[in-house]
C-alpha positions as CSV (number, residue, x, y, z in Angstrom):
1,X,-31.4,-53.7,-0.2
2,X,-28.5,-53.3,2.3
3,X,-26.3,-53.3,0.0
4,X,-28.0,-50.8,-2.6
5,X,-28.0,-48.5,0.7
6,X,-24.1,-49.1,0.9
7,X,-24.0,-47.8,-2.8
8,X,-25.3,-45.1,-2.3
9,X,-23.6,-43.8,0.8
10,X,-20.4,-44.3,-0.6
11,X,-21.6,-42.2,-3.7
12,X,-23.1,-39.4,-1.5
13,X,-19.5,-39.4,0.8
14,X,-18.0,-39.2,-2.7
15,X,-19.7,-36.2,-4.1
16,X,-19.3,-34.5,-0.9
17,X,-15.7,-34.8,-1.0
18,X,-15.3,-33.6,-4.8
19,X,-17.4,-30.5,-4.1
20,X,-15.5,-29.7,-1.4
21,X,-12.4,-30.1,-3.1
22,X,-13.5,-27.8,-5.7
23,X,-14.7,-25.3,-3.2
24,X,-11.1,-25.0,-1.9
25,X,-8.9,-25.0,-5.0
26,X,-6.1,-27.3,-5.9
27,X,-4.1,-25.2,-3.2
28,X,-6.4,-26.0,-0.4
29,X,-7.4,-29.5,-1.8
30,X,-6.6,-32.4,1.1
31,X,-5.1,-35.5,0.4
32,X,-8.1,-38.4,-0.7
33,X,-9.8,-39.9,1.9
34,X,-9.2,-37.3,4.5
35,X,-12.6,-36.1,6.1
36,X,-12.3,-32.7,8.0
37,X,-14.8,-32.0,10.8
38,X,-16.3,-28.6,11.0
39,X,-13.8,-27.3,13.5
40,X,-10.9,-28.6,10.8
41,X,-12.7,-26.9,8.2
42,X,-13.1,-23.9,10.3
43,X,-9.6,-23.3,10.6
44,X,-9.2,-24.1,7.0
45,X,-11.6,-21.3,5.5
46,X,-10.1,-18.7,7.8
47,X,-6.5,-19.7,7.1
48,X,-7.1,-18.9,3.8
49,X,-9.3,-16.1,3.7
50,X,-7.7,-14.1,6.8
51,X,-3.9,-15.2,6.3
52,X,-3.7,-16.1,3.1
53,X,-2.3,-19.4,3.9
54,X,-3.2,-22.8,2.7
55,X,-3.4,-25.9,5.4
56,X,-3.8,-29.8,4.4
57,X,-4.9,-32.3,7.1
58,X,-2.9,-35.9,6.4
59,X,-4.9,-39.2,8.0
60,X,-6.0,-39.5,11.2
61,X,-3.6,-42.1,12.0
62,X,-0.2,-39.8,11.3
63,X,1.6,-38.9,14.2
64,X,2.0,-35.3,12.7
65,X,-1.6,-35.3,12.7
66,X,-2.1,-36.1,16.6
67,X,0.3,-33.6,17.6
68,X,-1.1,-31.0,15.7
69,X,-2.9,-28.8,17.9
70,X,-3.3,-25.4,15.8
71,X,-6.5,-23.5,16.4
72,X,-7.8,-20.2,15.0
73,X,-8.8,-17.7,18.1
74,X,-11.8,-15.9,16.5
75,X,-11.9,-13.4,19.6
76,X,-8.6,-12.0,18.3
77,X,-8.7,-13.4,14.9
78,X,-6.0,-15.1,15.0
79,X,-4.0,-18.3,14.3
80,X,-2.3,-20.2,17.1
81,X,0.1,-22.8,15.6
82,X,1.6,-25.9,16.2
83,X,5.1,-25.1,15.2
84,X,8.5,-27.5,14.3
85,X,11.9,-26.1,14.4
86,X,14.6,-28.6,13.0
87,X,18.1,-28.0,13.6
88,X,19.9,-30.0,10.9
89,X,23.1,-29.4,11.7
90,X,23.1,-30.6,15.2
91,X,23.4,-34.2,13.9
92,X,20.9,-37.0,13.2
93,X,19.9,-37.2,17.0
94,X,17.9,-34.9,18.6
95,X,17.9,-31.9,16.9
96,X,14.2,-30.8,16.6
97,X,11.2,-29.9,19.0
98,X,7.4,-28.6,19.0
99,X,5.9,-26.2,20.4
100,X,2.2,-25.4,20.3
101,X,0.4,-22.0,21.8
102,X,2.7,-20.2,19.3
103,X,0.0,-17.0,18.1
104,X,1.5,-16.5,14.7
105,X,1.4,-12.4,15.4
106,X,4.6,-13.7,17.6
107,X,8.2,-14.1,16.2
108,X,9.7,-17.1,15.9
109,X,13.1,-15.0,15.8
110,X,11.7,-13.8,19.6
111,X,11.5,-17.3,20.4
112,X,15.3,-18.5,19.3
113,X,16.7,-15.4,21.4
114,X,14.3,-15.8,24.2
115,X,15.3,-19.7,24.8
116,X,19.0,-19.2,24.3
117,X,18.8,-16.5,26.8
118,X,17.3,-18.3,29.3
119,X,18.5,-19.6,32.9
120,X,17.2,-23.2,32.4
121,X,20.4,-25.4,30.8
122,X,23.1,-23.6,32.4
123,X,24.8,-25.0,34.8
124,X,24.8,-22.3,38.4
125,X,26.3,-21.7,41.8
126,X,24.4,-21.8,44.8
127,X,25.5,-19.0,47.5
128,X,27.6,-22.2,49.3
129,X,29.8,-22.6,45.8
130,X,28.0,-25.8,45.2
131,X,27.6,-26.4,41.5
132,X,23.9,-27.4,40.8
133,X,23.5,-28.3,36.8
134,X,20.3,-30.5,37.6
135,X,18.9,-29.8,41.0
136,X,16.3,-31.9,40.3
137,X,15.3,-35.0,38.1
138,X,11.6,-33.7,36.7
139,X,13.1,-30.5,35.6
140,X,13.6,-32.3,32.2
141,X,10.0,-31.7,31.6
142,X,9.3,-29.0,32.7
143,X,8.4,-26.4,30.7
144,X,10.9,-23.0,29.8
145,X,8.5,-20.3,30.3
146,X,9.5,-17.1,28.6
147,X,8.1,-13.7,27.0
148,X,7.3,-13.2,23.5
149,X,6.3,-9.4,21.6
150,X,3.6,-9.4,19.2
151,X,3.7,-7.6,16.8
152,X,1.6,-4.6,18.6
153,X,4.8,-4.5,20.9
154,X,2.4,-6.3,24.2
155,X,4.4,-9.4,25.6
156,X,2.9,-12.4,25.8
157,X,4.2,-15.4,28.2
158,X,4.7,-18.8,26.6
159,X,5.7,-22.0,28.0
160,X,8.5,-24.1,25.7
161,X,8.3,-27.4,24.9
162,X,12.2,-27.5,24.0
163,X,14.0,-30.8,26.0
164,X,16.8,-29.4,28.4
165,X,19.4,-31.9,26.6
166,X,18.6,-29.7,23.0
167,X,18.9,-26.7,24.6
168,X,21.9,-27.3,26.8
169,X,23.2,-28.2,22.5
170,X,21.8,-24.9,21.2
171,X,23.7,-22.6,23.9
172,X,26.6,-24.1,23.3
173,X,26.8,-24.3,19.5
174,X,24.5,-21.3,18.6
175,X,24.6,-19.4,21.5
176,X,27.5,-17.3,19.9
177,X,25.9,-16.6,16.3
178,X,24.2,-13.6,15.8
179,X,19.9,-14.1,14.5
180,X,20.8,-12.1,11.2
181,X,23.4,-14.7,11.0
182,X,21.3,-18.0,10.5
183,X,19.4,-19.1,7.5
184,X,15.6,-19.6,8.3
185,X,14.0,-21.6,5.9
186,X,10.3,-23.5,4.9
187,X,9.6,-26.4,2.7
188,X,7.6,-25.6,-0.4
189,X,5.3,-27.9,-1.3
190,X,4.4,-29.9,-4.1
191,X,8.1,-30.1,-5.3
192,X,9.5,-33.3,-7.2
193,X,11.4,-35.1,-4.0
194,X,14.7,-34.8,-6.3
195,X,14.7,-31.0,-6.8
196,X,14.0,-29.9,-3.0
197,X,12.7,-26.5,-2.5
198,X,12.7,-23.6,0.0
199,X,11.7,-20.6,1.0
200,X,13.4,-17.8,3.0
201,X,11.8,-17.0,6.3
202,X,12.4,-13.2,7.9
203,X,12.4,-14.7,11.6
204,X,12.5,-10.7,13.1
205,X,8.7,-10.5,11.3
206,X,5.0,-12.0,12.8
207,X,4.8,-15.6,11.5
208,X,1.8,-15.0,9.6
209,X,3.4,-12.1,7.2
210,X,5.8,-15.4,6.3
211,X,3.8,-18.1,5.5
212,X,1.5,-16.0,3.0
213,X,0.8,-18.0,0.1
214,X,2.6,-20.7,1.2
215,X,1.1,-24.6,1.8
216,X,1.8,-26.4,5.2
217,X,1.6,-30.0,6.4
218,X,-1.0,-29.8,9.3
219,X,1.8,-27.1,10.7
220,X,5.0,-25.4,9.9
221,X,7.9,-27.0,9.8
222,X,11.2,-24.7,9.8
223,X,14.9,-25.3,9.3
224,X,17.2,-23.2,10.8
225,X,20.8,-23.2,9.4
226,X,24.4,-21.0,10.0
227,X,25.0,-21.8,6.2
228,X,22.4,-22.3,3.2
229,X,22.0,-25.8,2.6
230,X,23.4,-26.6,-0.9
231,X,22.1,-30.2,-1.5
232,X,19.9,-32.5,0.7
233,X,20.0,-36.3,0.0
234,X,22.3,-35.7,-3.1
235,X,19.9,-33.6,-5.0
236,X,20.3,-29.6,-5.4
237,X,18.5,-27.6,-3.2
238,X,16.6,-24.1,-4.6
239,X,16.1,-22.1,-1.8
240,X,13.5,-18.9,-2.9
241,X,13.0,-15.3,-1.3
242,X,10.3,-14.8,0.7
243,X,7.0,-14.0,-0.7
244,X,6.5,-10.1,-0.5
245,X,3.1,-8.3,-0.7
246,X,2.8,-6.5,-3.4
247,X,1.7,-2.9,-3.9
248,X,-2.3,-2.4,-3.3
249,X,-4.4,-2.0,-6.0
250,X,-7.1,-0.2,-6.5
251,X,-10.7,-1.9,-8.0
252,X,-13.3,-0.5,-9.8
253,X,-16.0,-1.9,-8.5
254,X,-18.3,-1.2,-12.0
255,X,-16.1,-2.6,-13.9
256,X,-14.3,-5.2,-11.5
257,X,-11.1,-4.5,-13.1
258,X,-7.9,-2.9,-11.5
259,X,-7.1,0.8,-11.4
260,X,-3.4,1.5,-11.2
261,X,-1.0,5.4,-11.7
262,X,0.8,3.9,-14.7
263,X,-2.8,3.2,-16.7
264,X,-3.7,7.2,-15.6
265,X,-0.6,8.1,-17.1
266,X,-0.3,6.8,-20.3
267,X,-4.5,8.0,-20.4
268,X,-4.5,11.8,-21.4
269,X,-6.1,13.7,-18.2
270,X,-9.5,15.7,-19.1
271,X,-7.5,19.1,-20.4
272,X,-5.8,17.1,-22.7
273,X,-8.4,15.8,-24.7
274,X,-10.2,19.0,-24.4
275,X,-7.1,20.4,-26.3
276,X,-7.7,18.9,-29.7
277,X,-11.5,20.9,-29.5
278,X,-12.6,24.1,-29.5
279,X,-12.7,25.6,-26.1
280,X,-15.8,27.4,-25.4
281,X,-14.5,30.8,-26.0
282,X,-13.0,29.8,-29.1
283,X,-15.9,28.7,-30.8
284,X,-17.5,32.1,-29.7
285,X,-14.3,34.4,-31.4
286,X,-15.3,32.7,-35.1
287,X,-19.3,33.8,-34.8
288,X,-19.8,37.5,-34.7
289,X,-20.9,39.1,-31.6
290,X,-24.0,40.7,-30.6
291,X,-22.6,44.4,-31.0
292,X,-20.5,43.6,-34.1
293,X,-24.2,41.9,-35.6
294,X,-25.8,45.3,-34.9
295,X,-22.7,47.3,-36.6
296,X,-24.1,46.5,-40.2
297,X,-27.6,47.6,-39.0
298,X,-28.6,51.5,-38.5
299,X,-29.5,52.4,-34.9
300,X,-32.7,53.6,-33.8
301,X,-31.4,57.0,-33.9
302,X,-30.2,56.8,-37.9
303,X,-33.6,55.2,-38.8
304,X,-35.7,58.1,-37.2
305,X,-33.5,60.9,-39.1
306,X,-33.9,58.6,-42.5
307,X,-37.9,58.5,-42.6
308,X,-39.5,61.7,-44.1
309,X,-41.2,63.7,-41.3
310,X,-44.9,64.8,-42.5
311,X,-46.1,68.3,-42.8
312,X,-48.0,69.9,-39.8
313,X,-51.4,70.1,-40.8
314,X,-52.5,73.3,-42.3
């Protein structure tokens, strides 16, 4: 009996999963044997639906996965991500960080300037002359607080997660390079590992208007580069433009099916296709009028002087 019960558990969990796999799409499908709680799937459904971006979970046990910490804020409907920024051509050391708080109506263009602007990594004078680069040991950890605009222009402060040591690096090797300058780019996913594929990020736009229609790994991970990367690994890298919105279109709701100008201009508008008939006028001009009907006939008058009169009587 115990293990008829185990039987049909397992079937249940494995129904469960396949409908909700085909709820979602292949987009939003998650890798098998991944269970999302209702907070996971919470974020899932309004990622999709509110963004238009598509987020897959990986197994409990991936570190990716226990640092995620992305979260959709329903009081200002919107996502707060976890978000990676890899510097490739720092070197194979440290060259990446996370951050997490990061409201995706931010910039992650605000965030580059805002860090490389910053006080903490430069080395200072005191008002004795005493040059202090570290006054103190914990100030490795501690966090680089800053101010980032959303995209309704209100500043936000944010506390970065970047190590001193990285960027002490990025002053001094990017500090120089204009943001227009750099390549920002996203992995696409779902690519054959041997033909590596990107996608342009506009890092001077909100982070959500950049990952439309695009699927992430628990959380973004971006690649920031002074020079397109040609090949990675030995294989040819296709780097794409960024995914633009494309016009509105207009739906009939009766008939469900789009309504666009070139469709109403190739259609004749109503005075065309009343051209080919008879207007109501000209219908009237072929039939004869009331007063050219009662031409032909003799008038009251003319009928009176036509009927003999009778003699007075005698």
């Amino acid at each position: 009996m115990s293990d008829y019960g185990f039987l049909q558990d397992l079937a249940r969990d494995c129904t469960n999963l396949s409908h909700d796999a085909e709820e979602r799409g292949v987009k939003g499908r998650q890798p098998p044997g991944v269970v999302l709680n209702r907070a996971q799937k919470n974020i899932v459904a309004r990622a999709k639906s509110e963004r238009q971006v598509y987020i897959r979970y990986m197994s409990p046990g991936i570190q990716r996965h226990k640092v995620n910490k992305t979260l959709w804020a329903s009081s200002r409907s919107r996502l707060v991500w976890t978000v990676e920024i890899v510097v490739p051509e720092i070197g194979a050391g440290l060259n990446k960080w996370i951050e997490t708080g990061f409201h995706d109506v931010c910039r992650v263009g605000d965030l580059w300037t805002r860090l490389l602007q910053s006080t903490r990594g430069t080395r200072r004078a005191d008002a004795d002359g005493i040059d202090e680069a570290q006054p103190r040991k914990r100030a490795r950890n501690d966090p680089v607080r800053i101010q980032l605009t959303s995209d309704d222009g209100v500043e936000h402060p944010f506390s970065s997660a970047i190590p001193l040591e990285l960027l002490q690096t990025l002053k001094s090797d990017f500090g120089q390079t204009p943001l227009e300058d750099l390549v920002w780019l996203i992995r696409v996913q779902d690519t054959p590992a041997n033909k590596p594929t990107f996608c342009k990020v506009n890092p001077s736009e909100p982070l959500y208007t950049q990952l439309r229609y695009q699927t992430v790994l628990e959380f973004p991970t971006i690649y920031v580069y002074k020079q397109a990367p040609t090949e990675i690994g030995g294989h040819v890298v296709t780097i794409e433009e960024p995914h633009v919105a494309s016009t509105e279109i207009k739906v009939d709701t009766k008939s469900e099916l789009p309504i666009t100008e070139e469709v109403s201009e190739g259609e004749p508008i109503t005075e065309e296709v009343c051209e080919g008939e008879p207007m109501a006028e000209e219908v009237c001009a072929g039939e004869p009028t009331a007063e050219e009907t009662c031409e032909g006939e003799p008038t009251a008058e003319e009928a009176c002087a036509s009927e003999p009169t009778e003699p007075p009587p005698a």
